[in-house]
TORMARBA-989685 format. One record per residue: residue number from 0; residue in one letter; x, y, z of N, C-alpha, C, O in turn. Coordinates in steps of 0.1 Angstrom, whole numbers, plus 2048, in hexadecimal, padded with zeros to 3 digits. Layout:
<rec><k>NUM</k><r>A</r><n_east>X</n_east><n_north>Y</n_north><n_up>Z</n_up><ca_east>X</ca_east><ca_north>Y</ca_north><ca_up>Z</ca_up><c_east>X</c_east><c_north>Y</c_north><c_up>Z</c_up><o_east>X</o_east><o_north>Y</o_north><o_up>Z</o_up></rec>
...
END
This chain:
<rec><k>0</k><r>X</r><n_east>74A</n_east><n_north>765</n_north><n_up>809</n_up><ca_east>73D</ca_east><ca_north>76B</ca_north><ca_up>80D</ca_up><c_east>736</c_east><c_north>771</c_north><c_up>802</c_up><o_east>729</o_east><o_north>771</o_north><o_up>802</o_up></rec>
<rec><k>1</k><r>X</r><n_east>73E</n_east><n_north>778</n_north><n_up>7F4</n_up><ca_east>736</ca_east><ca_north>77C</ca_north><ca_up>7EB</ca_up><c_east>72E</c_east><c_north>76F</c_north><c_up>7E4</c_up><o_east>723</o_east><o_north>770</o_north><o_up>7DF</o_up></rec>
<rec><k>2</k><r>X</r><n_east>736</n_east><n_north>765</n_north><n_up>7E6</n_up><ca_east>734</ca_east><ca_north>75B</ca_north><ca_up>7DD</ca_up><c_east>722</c_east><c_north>754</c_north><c_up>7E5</c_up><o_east>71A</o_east><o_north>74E</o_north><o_up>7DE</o_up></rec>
<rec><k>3</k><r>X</r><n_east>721</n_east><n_north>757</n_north><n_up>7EF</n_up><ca_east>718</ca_east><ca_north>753</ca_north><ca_up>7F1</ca_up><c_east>70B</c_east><c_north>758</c_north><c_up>7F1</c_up><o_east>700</o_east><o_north>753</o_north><o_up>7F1</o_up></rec>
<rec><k>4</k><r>X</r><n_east>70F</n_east><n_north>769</n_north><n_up>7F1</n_up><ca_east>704</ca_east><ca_north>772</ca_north><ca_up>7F0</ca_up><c_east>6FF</c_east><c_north>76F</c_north><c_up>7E3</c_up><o_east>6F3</o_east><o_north>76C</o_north><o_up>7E1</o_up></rec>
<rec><k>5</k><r>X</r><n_east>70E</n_east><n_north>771</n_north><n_up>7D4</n_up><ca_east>706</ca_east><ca_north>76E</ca_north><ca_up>7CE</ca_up><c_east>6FD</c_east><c_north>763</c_north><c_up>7CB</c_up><o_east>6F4</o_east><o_north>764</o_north><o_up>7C2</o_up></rec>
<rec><k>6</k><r>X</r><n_east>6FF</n_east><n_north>758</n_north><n_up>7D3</n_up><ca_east>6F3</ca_east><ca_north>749</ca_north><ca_up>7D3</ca_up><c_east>6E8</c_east><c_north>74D</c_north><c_up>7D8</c_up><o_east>6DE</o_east><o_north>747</o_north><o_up>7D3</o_up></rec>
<rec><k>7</k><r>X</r><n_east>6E4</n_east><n_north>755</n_north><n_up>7E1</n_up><ca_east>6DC</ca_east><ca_north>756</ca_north><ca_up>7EC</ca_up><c_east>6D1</c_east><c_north>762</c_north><c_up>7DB</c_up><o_east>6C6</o_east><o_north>763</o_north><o_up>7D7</o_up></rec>
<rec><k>8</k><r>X</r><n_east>6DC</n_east><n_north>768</n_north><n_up>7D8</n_up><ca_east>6D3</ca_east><ca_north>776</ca_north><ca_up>7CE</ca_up><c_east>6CB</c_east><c_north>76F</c_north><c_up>7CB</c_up><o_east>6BF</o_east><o_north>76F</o_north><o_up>7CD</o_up></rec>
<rec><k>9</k><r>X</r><n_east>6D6</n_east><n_north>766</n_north><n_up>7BF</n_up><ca_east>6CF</ca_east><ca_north>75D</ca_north><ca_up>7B2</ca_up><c_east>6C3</c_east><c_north>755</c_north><c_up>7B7</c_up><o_east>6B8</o_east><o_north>758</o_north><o_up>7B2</o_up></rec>
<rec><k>10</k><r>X</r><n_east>6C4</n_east><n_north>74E</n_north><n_up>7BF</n_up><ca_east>6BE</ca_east><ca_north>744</ca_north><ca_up>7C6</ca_up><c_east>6B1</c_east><c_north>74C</c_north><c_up>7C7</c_up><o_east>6A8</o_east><o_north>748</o_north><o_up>7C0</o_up></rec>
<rec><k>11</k><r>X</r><n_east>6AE</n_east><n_north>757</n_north><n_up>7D1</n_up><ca_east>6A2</ca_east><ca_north>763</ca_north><ca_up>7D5</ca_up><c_east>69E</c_east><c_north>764</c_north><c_up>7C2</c_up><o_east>694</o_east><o_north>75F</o_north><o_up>7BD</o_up></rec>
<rec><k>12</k><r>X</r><n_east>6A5</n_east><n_north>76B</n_north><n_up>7BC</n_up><ca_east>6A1</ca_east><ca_north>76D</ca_north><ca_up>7AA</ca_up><c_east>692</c_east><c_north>760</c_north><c_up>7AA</c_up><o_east>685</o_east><o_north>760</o_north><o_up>7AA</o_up></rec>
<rec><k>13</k><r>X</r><n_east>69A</n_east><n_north>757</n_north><n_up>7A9</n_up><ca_east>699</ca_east><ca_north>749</ca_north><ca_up>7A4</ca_up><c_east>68B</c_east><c_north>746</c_north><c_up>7AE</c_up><o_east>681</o_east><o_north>73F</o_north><o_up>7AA</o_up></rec>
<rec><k>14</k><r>X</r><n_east>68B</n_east><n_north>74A</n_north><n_up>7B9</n_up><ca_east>680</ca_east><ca_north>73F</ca_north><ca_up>7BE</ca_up><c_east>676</c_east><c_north>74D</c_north><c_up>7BF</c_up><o_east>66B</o_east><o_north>749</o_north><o_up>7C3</o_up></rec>
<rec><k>15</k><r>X</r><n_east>674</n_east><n_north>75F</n_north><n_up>7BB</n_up><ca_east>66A</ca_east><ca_north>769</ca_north><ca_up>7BA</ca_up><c_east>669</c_east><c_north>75F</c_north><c_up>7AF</c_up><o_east>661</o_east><o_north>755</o_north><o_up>7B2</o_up></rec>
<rec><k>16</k><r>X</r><n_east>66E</n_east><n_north>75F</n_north><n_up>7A1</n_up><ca_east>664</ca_east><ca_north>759</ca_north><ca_up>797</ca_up><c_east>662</c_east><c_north>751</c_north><c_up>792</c_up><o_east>65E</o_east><o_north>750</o_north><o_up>787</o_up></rec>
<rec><k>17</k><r>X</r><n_east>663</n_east><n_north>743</n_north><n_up>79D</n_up><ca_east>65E</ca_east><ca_north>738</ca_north><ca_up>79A</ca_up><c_east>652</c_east><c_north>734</c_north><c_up>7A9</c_up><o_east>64A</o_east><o_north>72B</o_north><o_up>7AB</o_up></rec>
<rec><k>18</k><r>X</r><n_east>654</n_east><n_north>73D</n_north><n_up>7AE</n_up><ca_east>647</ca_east><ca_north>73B</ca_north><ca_up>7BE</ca_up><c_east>642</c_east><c_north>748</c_north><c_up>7C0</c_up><o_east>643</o_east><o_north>74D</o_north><o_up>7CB</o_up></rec>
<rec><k>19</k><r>X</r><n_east>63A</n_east><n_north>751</n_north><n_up>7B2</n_up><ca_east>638</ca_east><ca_north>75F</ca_north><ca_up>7B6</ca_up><c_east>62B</c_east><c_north>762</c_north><c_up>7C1</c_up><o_east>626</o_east><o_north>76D</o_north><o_up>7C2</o_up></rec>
<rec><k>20</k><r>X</r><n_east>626</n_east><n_north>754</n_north><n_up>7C9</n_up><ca_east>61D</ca_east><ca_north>759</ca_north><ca_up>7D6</ca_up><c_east>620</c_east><c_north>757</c_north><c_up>7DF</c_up><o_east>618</o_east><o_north>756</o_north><o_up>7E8</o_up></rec>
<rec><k>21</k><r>X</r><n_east>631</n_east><n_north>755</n_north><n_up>7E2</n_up><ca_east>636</ca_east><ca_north>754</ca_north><ca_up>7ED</ca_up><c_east>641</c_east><c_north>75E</c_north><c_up>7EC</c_up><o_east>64B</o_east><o_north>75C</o_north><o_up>7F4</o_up></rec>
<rec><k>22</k><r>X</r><n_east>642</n_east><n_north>76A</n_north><n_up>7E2</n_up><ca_east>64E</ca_east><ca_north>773</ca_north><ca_up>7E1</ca_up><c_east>64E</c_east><c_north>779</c_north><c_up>7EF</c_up><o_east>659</o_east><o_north>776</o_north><o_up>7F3</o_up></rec>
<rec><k>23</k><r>X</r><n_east>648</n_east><n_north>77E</n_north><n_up>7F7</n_up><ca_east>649</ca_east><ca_north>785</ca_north><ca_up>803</ca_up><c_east>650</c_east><c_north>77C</c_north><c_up>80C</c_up><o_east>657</o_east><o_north>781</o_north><o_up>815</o_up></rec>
<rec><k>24</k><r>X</r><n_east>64F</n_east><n_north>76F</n_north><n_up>80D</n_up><ca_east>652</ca_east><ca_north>765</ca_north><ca_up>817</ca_up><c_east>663</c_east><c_north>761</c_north><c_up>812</c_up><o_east>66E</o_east><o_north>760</o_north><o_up>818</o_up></rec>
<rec><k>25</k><r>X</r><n_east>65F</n_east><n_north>760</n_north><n_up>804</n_up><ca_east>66E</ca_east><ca_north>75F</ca_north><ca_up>800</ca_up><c_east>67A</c_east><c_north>768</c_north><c_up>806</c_up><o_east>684</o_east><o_north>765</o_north><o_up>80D</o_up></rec>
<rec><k>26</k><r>X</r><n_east>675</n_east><n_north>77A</n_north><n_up>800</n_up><ca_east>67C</ca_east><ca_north>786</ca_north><ca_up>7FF</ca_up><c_east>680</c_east><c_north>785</c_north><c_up>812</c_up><o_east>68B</o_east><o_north>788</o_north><o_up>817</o_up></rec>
<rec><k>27</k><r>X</r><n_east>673</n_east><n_north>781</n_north><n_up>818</n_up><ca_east>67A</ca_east><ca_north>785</ca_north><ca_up>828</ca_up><c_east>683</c_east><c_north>77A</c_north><c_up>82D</c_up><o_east>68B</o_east><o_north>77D</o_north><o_up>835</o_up></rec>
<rec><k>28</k><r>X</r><n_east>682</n_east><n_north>76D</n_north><n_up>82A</n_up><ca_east>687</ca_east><ca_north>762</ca_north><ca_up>82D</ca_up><c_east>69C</c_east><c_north>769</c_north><c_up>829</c_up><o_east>6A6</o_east><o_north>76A</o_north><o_up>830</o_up></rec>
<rec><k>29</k><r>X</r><n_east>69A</n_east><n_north>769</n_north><n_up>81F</n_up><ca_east>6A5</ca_east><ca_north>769</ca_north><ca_up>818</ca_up><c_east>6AE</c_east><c_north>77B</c_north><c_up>81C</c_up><o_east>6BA</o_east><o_north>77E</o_north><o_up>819</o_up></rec>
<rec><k>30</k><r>X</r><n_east>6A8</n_east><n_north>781</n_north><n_up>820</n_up><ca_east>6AF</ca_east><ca_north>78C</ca_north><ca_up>827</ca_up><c_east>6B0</c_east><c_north>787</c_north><c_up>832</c_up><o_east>6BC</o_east><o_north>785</o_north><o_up>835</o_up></rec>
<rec><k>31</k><r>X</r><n_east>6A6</n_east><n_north>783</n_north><n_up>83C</n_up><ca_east>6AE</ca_east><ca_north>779</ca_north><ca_up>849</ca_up><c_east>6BC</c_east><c_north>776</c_north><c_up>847</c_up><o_east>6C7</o_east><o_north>77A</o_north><o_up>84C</o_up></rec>
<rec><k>32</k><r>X</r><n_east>6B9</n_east><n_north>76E</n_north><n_up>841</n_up><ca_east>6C7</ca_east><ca_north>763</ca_north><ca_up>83B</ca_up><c_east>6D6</c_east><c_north>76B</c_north><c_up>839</c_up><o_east>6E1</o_east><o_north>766</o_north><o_up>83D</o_up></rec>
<rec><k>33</k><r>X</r><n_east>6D5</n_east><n_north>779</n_north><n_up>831</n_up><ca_east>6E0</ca_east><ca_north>780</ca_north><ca_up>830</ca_up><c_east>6E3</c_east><c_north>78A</c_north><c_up>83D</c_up><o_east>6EE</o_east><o_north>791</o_north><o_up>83E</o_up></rec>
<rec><k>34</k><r>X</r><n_east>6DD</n_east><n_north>78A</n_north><n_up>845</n_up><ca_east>6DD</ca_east><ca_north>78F</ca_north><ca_up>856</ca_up><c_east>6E5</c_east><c_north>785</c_north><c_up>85D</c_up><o_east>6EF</o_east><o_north>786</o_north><o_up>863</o_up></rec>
<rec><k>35</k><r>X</r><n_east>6DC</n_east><n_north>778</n_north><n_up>85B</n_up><ca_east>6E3</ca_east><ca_north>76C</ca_north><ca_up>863</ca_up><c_east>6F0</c_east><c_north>769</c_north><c_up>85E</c_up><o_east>6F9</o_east><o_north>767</o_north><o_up>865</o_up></rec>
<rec><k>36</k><r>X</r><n_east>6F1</n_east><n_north>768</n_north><n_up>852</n_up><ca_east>6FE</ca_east><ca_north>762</ca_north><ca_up>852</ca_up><c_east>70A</c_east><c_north>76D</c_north><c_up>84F</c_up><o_east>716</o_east><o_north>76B</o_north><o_up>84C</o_up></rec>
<rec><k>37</k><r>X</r><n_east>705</n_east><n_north>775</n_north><n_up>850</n_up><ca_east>70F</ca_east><ca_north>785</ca_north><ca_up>853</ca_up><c_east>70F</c_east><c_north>786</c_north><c_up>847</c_up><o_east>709</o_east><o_north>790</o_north><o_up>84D</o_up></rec>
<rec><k>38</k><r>X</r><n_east>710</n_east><n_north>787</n_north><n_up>83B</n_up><ca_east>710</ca_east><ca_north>78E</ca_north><ca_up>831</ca_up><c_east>70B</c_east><c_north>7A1</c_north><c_up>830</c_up><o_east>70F</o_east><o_north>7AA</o_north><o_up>829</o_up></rec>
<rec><k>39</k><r>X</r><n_east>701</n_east><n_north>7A3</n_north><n_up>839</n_up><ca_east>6FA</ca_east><ca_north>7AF</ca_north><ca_up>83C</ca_up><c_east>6FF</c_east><c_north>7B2</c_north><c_up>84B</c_up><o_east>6FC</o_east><o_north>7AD</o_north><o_up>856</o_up></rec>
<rec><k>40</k><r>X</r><n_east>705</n_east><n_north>7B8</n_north><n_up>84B</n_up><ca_east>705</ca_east><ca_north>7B9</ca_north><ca_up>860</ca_up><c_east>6F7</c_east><c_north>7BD</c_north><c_up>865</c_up><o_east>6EE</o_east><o_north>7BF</o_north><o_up>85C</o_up></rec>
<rec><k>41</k><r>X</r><n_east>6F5</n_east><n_north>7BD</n_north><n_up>873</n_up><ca_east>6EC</ca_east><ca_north>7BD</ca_north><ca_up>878</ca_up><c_east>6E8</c_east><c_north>7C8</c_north><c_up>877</c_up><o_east>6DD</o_east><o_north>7CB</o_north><o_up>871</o_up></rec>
<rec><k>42</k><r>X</r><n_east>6F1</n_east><n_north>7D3</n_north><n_up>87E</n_up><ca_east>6EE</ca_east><ca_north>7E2</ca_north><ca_up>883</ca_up><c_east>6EE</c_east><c_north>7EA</c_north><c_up>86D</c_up><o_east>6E9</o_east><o_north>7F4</o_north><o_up>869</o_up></rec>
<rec><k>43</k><r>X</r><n_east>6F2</n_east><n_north>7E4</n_north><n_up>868</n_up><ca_east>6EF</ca_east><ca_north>7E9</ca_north><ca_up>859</ca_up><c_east>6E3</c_east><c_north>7E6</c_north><c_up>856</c_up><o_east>6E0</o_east><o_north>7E9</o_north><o_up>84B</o_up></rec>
<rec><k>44</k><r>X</r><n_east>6DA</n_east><n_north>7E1</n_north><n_up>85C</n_up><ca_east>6CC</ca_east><ca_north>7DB</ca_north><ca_up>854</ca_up><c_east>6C5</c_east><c_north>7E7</c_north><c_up>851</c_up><o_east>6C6</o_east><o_north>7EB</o_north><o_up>846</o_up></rec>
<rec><k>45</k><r>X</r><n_east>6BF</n_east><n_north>7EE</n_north><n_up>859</n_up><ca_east>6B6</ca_east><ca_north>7F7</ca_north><ca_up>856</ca_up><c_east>6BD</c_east><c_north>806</c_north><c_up>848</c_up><o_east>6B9</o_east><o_north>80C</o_north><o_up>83E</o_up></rec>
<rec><k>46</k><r>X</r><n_east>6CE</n_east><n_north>807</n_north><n_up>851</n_up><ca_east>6D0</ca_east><ca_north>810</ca_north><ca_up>847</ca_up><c_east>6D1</c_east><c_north>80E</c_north><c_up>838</c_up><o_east>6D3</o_east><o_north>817</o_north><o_up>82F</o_up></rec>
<rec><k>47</k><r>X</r><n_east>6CE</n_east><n_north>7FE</n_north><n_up>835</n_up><ca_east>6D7</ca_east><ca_north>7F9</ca_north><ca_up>828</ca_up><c_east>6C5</c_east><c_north>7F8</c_north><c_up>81D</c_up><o_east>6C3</o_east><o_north>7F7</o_north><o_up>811</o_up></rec>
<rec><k>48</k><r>X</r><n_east>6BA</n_east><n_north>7FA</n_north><n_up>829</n_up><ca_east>6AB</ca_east><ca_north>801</ca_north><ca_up>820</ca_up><c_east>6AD</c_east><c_north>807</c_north><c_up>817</c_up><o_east>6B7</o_east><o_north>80D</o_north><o_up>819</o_up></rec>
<rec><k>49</k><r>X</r><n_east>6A8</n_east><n_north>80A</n_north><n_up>80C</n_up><ca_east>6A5</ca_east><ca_north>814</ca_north><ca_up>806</ca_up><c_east>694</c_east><c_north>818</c_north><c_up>808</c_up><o_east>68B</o_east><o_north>814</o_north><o_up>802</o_up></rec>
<rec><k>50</k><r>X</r><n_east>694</n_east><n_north>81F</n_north><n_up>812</n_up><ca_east>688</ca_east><ca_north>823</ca_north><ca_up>814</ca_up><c_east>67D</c_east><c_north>82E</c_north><c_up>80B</c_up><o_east>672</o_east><o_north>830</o_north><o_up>80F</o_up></rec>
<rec><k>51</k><r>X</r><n_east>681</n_east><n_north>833</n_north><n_up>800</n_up><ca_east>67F</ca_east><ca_north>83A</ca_north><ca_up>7F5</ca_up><c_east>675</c_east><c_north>82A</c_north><c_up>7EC</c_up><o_east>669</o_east><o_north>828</o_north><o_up>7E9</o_up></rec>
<rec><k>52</k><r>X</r><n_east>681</n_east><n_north>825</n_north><n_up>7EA</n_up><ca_east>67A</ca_east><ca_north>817</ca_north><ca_up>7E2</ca_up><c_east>66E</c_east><c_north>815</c_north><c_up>7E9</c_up><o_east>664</o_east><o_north>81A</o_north><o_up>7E4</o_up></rec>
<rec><k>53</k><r>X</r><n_east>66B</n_east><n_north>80B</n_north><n_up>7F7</n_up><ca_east>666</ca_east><ca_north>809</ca_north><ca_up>800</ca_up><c_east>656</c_east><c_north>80E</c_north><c_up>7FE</c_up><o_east>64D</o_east><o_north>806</o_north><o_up>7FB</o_up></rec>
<rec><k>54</k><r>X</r><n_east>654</n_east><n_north>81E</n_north><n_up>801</n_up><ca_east>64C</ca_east><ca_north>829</ca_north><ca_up>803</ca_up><c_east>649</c_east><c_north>828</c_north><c_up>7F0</c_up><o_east>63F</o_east><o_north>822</o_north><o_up>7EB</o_up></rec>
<rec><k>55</k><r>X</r><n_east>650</n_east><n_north>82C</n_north><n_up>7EB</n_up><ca_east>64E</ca_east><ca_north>829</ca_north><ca_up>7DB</ca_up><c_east>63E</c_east><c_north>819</c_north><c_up>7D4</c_up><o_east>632</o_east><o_north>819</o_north><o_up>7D0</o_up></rec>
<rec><k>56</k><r>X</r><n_east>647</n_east><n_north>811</n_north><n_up>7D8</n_up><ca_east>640</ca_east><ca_north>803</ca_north><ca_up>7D6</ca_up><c_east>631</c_east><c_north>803</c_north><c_up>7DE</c_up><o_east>627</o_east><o_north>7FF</o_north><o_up>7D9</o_up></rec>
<rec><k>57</k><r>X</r><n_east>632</n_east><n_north>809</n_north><n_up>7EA</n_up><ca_east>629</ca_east><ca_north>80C</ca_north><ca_up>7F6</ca_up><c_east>61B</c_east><c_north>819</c_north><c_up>7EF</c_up><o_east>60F</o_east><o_north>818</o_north><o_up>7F0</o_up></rec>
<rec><k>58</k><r>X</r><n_east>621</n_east><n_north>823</n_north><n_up>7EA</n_up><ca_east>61A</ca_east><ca_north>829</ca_north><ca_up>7E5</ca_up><c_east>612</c_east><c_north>822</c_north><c_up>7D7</c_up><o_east>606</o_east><o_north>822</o_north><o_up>7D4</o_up></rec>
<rec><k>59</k><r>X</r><n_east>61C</n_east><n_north>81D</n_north><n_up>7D1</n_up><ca_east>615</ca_east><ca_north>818</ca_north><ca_up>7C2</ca_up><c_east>608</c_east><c_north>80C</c_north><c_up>7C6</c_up><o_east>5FD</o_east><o_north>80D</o_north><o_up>7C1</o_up></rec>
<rec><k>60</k><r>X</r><n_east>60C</n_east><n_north>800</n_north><n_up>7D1</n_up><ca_east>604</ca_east><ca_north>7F8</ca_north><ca_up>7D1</ca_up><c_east>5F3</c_east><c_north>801</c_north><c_up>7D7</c_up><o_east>5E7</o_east><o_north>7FE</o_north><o_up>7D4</o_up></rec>
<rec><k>61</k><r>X</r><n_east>5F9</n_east><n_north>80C</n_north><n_up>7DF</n_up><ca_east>5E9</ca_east><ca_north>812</ca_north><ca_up>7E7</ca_up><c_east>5E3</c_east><c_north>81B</c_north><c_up>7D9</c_up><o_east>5D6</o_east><o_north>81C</o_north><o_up>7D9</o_up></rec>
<rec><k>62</k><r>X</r><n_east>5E8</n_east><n_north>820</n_north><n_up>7D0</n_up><ca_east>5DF</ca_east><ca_north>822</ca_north><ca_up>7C4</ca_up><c_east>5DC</c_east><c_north>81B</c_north><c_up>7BD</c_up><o_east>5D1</o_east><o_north>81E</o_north><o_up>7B8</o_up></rec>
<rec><k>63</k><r>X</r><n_east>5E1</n_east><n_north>80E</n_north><n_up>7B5</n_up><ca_east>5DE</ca_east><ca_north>802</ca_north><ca_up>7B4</ca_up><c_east>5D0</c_east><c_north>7F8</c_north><c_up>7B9</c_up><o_east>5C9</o_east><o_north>7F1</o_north><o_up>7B1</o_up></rec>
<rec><k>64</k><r>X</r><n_east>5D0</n_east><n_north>7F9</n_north><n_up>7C5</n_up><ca_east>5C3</ca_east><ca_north>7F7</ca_north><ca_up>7CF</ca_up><c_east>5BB</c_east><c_north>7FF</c_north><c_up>7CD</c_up><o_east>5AF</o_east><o_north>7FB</o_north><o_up>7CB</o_up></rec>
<rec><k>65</k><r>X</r><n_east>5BE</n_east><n_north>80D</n_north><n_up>7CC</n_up><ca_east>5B3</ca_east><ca_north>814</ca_north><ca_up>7C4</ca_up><c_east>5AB</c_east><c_north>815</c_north><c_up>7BA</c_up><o_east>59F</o_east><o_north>819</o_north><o_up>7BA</o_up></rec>
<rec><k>66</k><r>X</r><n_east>5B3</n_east><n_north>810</n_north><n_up>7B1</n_up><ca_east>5AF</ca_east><ca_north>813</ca_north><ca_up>7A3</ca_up><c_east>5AC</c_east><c_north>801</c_north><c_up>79C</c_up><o_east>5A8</o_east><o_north>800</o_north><o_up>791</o_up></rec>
END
């Protein structure tokens, strides 16, 4: 099972910086993927957020747009 997450990581790496206008489609596609094939349990999803980051990234892009 590690062996695969790490394919699934590398793979996500590999296709943000070779398809950077489809990174969102990628990033949600490929968290799917570790839900479905259990690598993440289900009821772990939300706690396994770092919602700090999240809010973080969220704040930088709305001053960003500002400026």
């Amino acid at each position: 099972m590690k062996t695969l997450a790490l394919i699934l990581f590398l793979l996500t790496y590999l296709l943000l910086i070779f398809m950077p206008k489809y990174r969102t489609q990628v990033a949600v596609v490929v968290a799917f993927l570790f839900v479905l094939l259990g690598i993440l349990p289900y009821n772990k999803v939300f706690s396994t957020i770092d919602w700090n980051v999240i809010l973080m990234i969220t704040g930088t892009m709305g001053i960003v747009s500002l400026l």
